[in-house]
C-alpha positions as CSV (number, residue, x, y, z in Angstrom):
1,X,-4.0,5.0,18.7
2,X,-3.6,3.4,22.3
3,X,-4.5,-0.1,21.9
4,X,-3.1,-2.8,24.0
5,X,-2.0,-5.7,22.2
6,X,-4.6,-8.0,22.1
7,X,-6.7,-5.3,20.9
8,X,-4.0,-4.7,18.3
9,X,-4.1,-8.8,17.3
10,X,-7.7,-8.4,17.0
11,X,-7.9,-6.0,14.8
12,X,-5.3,-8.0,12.4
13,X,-7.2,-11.2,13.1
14,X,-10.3,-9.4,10.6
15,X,-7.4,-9.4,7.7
16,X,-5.1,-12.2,8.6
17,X,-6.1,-15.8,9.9
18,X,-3.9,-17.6,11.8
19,X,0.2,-16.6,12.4
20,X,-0.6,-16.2,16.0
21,X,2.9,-15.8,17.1
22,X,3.4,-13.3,14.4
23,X,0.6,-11.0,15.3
24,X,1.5,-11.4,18.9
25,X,5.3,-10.3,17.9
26,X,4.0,-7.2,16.1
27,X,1.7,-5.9,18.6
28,X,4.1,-6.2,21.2
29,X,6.5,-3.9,18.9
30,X,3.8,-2.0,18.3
31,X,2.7,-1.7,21.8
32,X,6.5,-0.9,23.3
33,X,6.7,2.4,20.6
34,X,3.5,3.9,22.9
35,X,4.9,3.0,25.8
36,X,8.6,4.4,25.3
37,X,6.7,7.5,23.9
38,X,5.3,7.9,27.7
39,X,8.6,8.2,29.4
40,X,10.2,11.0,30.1
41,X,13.0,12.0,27.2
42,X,16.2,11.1,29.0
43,X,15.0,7.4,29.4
44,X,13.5,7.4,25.6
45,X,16.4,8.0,23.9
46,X,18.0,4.5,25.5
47,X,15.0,2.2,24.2
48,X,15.5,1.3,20.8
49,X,12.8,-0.7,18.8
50,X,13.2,-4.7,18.8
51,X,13.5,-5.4,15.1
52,X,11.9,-8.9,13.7
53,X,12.4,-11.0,11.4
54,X,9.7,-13.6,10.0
55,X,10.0,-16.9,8.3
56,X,7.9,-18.7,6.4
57,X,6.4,-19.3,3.0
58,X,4.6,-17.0,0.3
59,X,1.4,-16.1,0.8
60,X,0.9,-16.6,4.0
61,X,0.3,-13.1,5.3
62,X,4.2,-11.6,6.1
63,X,3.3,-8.6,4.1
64,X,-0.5,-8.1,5.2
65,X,0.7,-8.1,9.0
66,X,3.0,-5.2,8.3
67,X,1.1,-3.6,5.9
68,X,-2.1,-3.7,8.5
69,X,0.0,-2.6,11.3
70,X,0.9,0.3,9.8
71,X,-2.3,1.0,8.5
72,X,-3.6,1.0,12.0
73,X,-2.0,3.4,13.5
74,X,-1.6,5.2,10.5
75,X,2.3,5.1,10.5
76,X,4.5,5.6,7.5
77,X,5.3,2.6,5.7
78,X,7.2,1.0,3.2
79,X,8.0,-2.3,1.7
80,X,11.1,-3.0,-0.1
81,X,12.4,-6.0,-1.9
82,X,16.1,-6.4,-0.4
83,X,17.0,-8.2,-3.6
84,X,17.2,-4.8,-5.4
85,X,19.7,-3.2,-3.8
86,X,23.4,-3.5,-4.8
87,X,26.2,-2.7,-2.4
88,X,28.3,0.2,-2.7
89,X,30.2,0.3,-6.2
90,X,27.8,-1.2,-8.2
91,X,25.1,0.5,-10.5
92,X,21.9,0.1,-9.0
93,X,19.8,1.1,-6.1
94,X,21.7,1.7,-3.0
95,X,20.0,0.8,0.3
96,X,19.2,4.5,1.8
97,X,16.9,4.1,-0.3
98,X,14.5,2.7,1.7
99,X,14.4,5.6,4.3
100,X,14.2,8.3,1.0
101,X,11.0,5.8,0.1
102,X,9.8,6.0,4.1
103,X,10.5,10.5,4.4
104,X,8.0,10.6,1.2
105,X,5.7,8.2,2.7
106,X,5.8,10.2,5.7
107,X,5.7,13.8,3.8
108,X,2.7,12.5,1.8
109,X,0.7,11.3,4.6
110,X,1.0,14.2,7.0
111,X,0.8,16.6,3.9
112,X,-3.1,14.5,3.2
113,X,-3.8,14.7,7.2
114,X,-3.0,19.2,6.4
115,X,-4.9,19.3,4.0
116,X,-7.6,17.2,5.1
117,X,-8.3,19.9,7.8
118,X,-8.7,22.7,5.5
119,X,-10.8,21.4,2.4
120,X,-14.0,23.4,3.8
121,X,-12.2,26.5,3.3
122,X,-10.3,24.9,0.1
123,X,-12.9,23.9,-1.7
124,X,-14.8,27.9,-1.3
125,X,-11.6,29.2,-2.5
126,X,-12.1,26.2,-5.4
127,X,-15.3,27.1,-6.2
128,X,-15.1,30.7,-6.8
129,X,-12.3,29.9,-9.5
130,X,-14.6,27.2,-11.2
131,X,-17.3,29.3,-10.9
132,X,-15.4,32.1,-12.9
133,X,-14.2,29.6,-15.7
134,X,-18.0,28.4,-16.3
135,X,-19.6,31.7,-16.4
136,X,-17.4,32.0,-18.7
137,X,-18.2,29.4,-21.0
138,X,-21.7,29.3,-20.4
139,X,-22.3,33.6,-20.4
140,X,-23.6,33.0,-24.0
141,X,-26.8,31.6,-22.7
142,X,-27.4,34.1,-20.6
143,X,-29.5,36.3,-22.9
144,X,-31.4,38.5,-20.2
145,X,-31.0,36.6,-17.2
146,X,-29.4,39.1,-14.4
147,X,-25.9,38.2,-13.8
148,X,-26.6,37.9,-10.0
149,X,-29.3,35.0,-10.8
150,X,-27.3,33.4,-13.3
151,X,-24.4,33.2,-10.8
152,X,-26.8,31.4,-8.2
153,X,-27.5,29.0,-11.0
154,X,-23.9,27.9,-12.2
155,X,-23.4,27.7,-8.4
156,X,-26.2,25.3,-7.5
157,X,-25.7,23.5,-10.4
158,X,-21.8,23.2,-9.6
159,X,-22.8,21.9,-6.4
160,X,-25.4,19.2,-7.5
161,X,-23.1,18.0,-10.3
162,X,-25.0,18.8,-13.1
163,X,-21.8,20.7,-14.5
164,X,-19.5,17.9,-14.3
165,X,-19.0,17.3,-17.8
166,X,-18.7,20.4,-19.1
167,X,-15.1,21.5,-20.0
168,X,-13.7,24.9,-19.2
169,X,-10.4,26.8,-19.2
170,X,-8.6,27.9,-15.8
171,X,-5.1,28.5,-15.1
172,X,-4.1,25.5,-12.6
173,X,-0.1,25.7,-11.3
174,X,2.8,24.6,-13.8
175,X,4.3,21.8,-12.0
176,X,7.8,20.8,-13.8
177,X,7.1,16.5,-13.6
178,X,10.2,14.8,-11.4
179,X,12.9,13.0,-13.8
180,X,15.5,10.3,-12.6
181,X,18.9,11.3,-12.6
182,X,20.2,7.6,-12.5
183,X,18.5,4.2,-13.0
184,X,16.6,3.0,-9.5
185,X,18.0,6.4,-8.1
186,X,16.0,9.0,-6.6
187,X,13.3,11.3,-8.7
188,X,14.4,14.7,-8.9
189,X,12.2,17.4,-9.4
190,X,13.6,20.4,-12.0
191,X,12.0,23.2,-9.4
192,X,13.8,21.7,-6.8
193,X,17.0,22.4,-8.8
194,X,16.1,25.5,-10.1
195,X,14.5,27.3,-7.1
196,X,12.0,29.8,-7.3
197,X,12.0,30.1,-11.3
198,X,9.5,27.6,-11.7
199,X,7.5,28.6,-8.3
200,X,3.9,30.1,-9.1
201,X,4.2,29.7,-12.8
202,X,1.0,28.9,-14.0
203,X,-0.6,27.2,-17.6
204,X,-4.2,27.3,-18.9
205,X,-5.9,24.4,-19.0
206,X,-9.4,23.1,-20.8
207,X,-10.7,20.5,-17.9
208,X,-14.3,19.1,-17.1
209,X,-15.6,20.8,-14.4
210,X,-15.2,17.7,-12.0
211,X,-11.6,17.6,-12.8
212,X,-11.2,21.3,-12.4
213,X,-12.8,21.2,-9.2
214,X,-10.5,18.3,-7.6
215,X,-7.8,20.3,-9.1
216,X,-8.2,23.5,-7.9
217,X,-9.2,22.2,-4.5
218,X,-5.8,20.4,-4.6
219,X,-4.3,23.7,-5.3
220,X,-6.0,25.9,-2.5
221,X,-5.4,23.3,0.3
222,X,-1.5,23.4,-0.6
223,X,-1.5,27.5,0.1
224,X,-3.2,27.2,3.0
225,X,-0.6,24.7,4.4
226,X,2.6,25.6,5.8
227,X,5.2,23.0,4.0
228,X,7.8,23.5,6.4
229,X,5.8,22.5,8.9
230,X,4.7,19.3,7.0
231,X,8.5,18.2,6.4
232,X,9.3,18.7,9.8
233,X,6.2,16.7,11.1
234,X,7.2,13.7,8.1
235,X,10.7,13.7,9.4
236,X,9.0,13.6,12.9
237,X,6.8,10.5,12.2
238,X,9.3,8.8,9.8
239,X,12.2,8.3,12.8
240,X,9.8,7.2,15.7
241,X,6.7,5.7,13.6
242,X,7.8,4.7,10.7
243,X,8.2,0.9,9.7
244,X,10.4,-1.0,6.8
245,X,9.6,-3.9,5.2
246,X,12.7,-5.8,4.0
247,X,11.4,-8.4,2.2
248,X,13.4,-11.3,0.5
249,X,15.9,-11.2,3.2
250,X,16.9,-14.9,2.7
251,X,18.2,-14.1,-1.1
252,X,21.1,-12.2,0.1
253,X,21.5,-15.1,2.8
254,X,24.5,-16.8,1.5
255,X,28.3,-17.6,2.7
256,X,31.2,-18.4,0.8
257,X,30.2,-16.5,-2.7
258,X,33.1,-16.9,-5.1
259,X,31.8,-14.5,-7.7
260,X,29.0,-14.2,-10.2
261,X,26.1,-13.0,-9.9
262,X,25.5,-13.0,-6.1
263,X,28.7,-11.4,-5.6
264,X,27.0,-8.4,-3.5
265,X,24.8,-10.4,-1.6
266,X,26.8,-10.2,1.8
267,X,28.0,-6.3,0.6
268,X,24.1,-5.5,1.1
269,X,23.6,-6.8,4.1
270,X,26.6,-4.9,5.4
271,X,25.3,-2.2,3.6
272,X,22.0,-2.4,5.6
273,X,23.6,-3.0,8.8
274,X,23.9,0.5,9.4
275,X,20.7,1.7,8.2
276,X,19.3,-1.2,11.0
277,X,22.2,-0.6,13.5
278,X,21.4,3.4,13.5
279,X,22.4,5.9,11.0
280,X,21.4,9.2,9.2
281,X,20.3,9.2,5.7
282,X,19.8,12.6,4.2
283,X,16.4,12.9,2.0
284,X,14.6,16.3,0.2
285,X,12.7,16.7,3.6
286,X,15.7,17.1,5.5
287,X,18.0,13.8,7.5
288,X,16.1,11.2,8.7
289,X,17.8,9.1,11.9
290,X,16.7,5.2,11.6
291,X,17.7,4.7,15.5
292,X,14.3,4.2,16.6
293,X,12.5,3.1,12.8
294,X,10.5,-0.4,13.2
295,X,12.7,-3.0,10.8
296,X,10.7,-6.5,10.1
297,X,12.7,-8.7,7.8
298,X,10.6,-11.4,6.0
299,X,11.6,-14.3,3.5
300,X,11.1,-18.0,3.4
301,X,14.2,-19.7,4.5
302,X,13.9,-22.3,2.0
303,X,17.4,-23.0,1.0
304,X,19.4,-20.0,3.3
305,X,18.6,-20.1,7.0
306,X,18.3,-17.0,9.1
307,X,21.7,-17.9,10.5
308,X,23.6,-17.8,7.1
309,X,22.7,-13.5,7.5
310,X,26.0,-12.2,9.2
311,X,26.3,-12.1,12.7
312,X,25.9,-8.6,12.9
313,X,23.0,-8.5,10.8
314,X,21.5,-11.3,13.1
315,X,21.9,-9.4,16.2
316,X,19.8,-6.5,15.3
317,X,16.9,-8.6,14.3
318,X,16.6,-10.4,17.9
319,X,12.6,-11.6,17.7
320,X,12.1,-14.0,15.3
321,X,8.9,-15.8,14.7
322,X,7.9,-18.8,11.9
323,X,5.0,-18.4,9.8
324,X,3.0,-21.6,8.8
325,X,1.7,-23.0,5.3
326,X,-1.9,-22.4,5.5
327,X,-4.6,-25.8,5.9
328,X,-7.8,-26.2,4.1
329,X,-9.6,-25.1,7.7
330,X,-7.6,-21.6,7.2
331,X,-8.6,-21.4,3.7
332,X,-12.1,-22.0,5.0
333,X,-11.5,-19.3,7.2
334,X,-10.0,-16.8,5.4
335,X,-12.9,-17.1,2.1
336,X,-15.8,-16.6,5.2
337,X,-14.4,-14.9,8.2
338,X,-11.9,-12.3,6.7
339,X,-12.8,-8.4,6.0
340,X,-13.4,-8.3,2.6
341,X,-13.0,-11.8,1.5
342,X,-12.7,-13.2,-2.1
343,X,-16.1,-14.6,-2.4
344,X,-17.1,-11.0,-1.1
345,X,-14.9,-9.1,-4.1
346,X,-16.5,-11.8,-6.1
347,X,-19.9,-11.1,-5.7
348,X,-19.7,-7.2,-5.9
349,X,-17.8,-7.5,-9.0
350,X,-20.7,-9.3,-10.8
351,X,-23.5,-7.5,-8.5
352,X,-22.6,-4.8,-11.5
353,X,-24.3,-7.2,-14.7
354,X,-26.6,-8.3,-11.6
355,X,-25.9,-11.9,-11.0
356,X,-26.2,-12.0,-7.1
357,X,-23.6,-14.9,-6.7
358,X,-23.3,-16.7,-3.2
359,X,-21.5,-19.6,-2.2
360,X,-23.1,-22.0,0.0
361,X,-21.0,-24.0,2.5
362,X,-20.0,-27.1,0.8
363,X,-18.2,-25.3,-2.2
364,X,-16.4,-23.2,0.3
365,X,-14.8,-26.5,1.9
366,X,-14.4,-27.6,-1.3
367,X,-12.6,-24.7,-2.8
368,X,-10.7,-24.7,0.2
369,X,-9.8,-28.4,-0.2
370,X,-8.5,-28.0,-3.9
371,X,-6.6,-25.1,-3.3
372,X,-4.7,-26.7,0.3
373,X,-4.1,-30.3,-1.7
374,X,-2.3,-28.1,-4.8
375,X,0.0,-26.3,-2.3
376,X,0.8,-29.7,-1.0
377,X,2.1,-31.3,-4.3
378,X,2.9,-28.4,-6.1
379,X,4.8,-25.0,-5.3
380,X,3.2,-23.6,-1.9
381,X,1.6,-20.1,-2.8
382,X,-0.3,-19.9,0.2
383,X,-3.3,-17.7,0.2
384,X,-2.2,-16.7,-3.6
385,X,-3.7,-20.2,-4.3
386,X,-7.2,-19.2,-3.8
387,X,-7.1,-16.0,-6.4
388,X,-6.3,-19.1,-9.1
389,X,-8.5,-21.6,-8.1
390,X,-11.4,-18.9,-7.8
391,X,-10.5,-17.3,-11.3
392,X,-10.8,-20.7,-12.4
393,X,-13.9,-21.8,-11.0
394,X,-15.7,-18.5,-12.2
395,X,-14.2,-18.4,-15.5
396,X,-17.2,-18.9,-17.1
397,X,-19.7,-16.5,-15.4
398,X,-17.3,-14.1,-15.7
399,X,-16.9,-14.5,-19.4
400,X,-20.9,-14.6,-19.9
401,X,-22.0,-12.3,-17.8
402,X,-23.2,-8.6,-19.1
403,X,-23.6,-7.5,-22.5
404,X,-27.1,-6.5,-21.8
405,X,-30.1,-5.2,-19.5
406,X,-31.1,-8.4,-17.9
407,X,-32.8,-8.2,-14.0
408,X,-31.3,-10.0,-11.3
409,X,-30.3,-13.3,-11.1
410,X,-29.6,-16.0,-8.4
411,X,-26.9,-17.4,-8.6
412,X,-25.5,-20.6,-5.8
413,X,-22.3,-22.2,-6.4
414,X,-22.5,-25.5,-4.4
415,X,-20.2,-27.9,-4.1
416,X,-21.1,-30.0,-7.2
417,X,-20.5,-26.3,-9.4
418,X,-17.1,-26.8,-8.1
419,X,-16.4,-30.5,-8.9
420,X,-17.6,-30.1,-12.4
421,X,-15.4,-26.4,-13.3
422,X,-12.5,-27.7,-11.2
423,X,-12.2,-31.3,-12.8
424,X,-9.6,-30.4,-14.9
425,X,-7.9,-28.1,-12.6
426,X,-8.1,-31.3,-9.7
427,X,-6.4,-33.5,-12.8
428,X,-3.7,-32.1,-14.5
429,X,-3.0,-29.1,-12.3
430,X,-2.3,-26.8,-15.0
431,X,-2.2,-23.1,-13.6
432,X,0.6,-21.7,-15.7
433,X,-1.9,-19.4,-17.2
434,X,-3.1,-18.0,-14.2
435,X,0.4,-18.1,-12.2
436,X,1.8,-14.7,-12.4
């Protein structure tokens, strides 16, 4: 998608309110991948992505600016957590993981896009194997009916749903279900290991139609595809669009560890180094280079500075952009101006035991007040805060609502609603139950 960066930090401004230098950070990253992918190859090959890191706390949108820019251009994406990853010599999960994670990102999504493009001629080939499995469990009530008319019948009746819920038998494909080898290793499937002996093996099956149909229809598009072609695309679109999340960064942060616990910290990041610097890390689809992979590093600095990573590590993250604690205007913001908001989940989720909630503009401020003055003297969860003080507020209606077939009911929170189902919330500031 060619869009220039403002375009790019309006599109994340529908998600994400405020971290303007963030968005501005990204979209320039974002922006420099489509314009390196314009020059000739000789030139490309020199101009390697400008990895960034981002500080600031919880909650404030780190993850939901990746996450969005990704989703965007529809690039493969992963997040990992950097505190799961031991250095070399140590059981657990080593950190080529991450670009194993990002090749099966990349396979699935390009493999979707494949498949996407033949589901008209999937789903005839589906139906004519559906069809076949409930003529025959329906045949009995036939009686006289010619078997051309009957036919047209299951068909049109396949079409329109009214078959859904009847179960029938089909053969669908016998696929051997991936194991791990090792704990936090790699999932390896058994017909990867034993070739062909498992390939078009087949079990029958007693499905609803509906299931049956998505199954089938799954099973059709993946033999019209050509799998080669989809690895080779993934690894494609992995090395030159993909983008890793490392979040946590700050935990393995630390000089002078004498043991313990934290004994690997520094190991992983000279573990990642590498990975970041420019390496090739061999997946199931074939090696994947990270030379010219996006890298944005995340945590909040709270104790570790950025400065306390090694010097190597420091140098291949040179943007780096401060995130800040969200205000009671942003809250404002992000419960009215945001795609999507949580007073917009709210209201569809009890539009289903039709209460139509809304929530005029004084609770809004309110709710926005509570939840800014809790991140001030307690733990700062940023935009987290909201989901608890919202949970809390709605308790109630939540708990009451349903049961029954009632018509439609108004229902206004205003800003006295809040005062009177936050008053205890305001005084004691108990949210341990609600604090995952």
């Amino acid at each position: 998608m060619n869009l220039s960066p403002k375009q790019i930090v309006g599109q994340l401004d529908k998600y994400i309110i405020g971290q303007d230098e963030a968005k501005k950070a990204v979209a320039i990253a974002l922006r420099n991948r489509y314009r390196r992918a314009q020059l000739p190859e000789e030139i490309r090959e020199e101009i390697t992505p400008k990895n960034i890191i981002m500080k600031g706390p919880t909650g404030v949108g780190r993850t939901e600016i990746a996450r969005r820019l990704a989703k965007l251009v529809k690039a493969p994406f992963v997040k990992v957590e950097a505190t799961k990853y031991t250095e070399v010599g140590y059981v657990g999960k080593d950190v080529e993981g991450m670009i194993r994670d990002l090749a099966e990102c990349a396979y699935r999504l390009v493999k979707t896009e494949k498949e996407e493009e033949v589901k008209a001629k999937a789903t005839r080939a589906a139906e004519k194997r559906v069809l076949a499995a409930l003529y025959e469990a329906r045949k009995a009530d036939k009686g006289d009916t010619a078997k051309e008319v009957f036919e047209k019948e299951l068909r049109d009746g396949l079409r329109e749903g009214r078959y859904d819920g009847v179960v029938v038998e089909m053969d669908v494909a016998d696929v051997p279900q991936p194991m791990e080898l090792v704990p936090g290793g790699a999932s390896i499937s058994v017909g990867s290991i034993f070739g062909d002996l498992f390939q078009n093996k087949t079990k029958k099956r007693k499905l609803a139609v509906k299931d049956a149909m998505q199954i089938a229809t799954d099973e059709e598009a993946a033999k019209l595809v050509d799998d080669d072609a989809i690895k080779a695309e993934a690894i494609y679109r992995a090395e030159n669009d993909g983008i890793v999340f490392i979040d946590e960064i700050d935990k393995i942060a630390g000089k002078n560890n004498h043991g313990g616990a934290d004994v690997s910290r520094e190991g992983v990041q000279r573990d990642i180094l590498p990975i970041v610097e420019g390496s090739t890390v061999v997946t199931k689809y074939g090696p994947v280079k990270t030379d010219f992979i996006l890298f944005i590093a995340a945590g909040a600095f709270h104790v570790a500075a950025v400065e306390d990573l090694i010097p190597e590590l420091q140098g291949r993250f040179p943007v780096s952009v401060g995130l800040k604690s969200l205000t009671k205007e942003d809250f404002v913001k992000i419960l009215t101006q945001t795609e999507n908001s949580l007073t917009f989940q709210y209201g569809k989720l009890l539009s289903v035991d039709n209460i139509n909630l809304q929530f005029d503009m004084g609770a809004i401020e309110r709710i926005a007040e509570i939840a800014a003055d809790i991140n001030e003297t307690g733990e700062d969860i940023g935009a987290r805060r909201l989901h608890t003080v919202m949970e809390y507020l709605l308790e109630d209606i939540s708990f009451n609502a349903g049961g029954g077939d009632y018509p439609m009911v108004d229902l206004v929170i205003d800003r006295r609603y809040v005062d009177e189902h936050l008053a205890k919330l305001t005084g004691d500031r108990n949210l341990k139950k609600y604090v995952l």
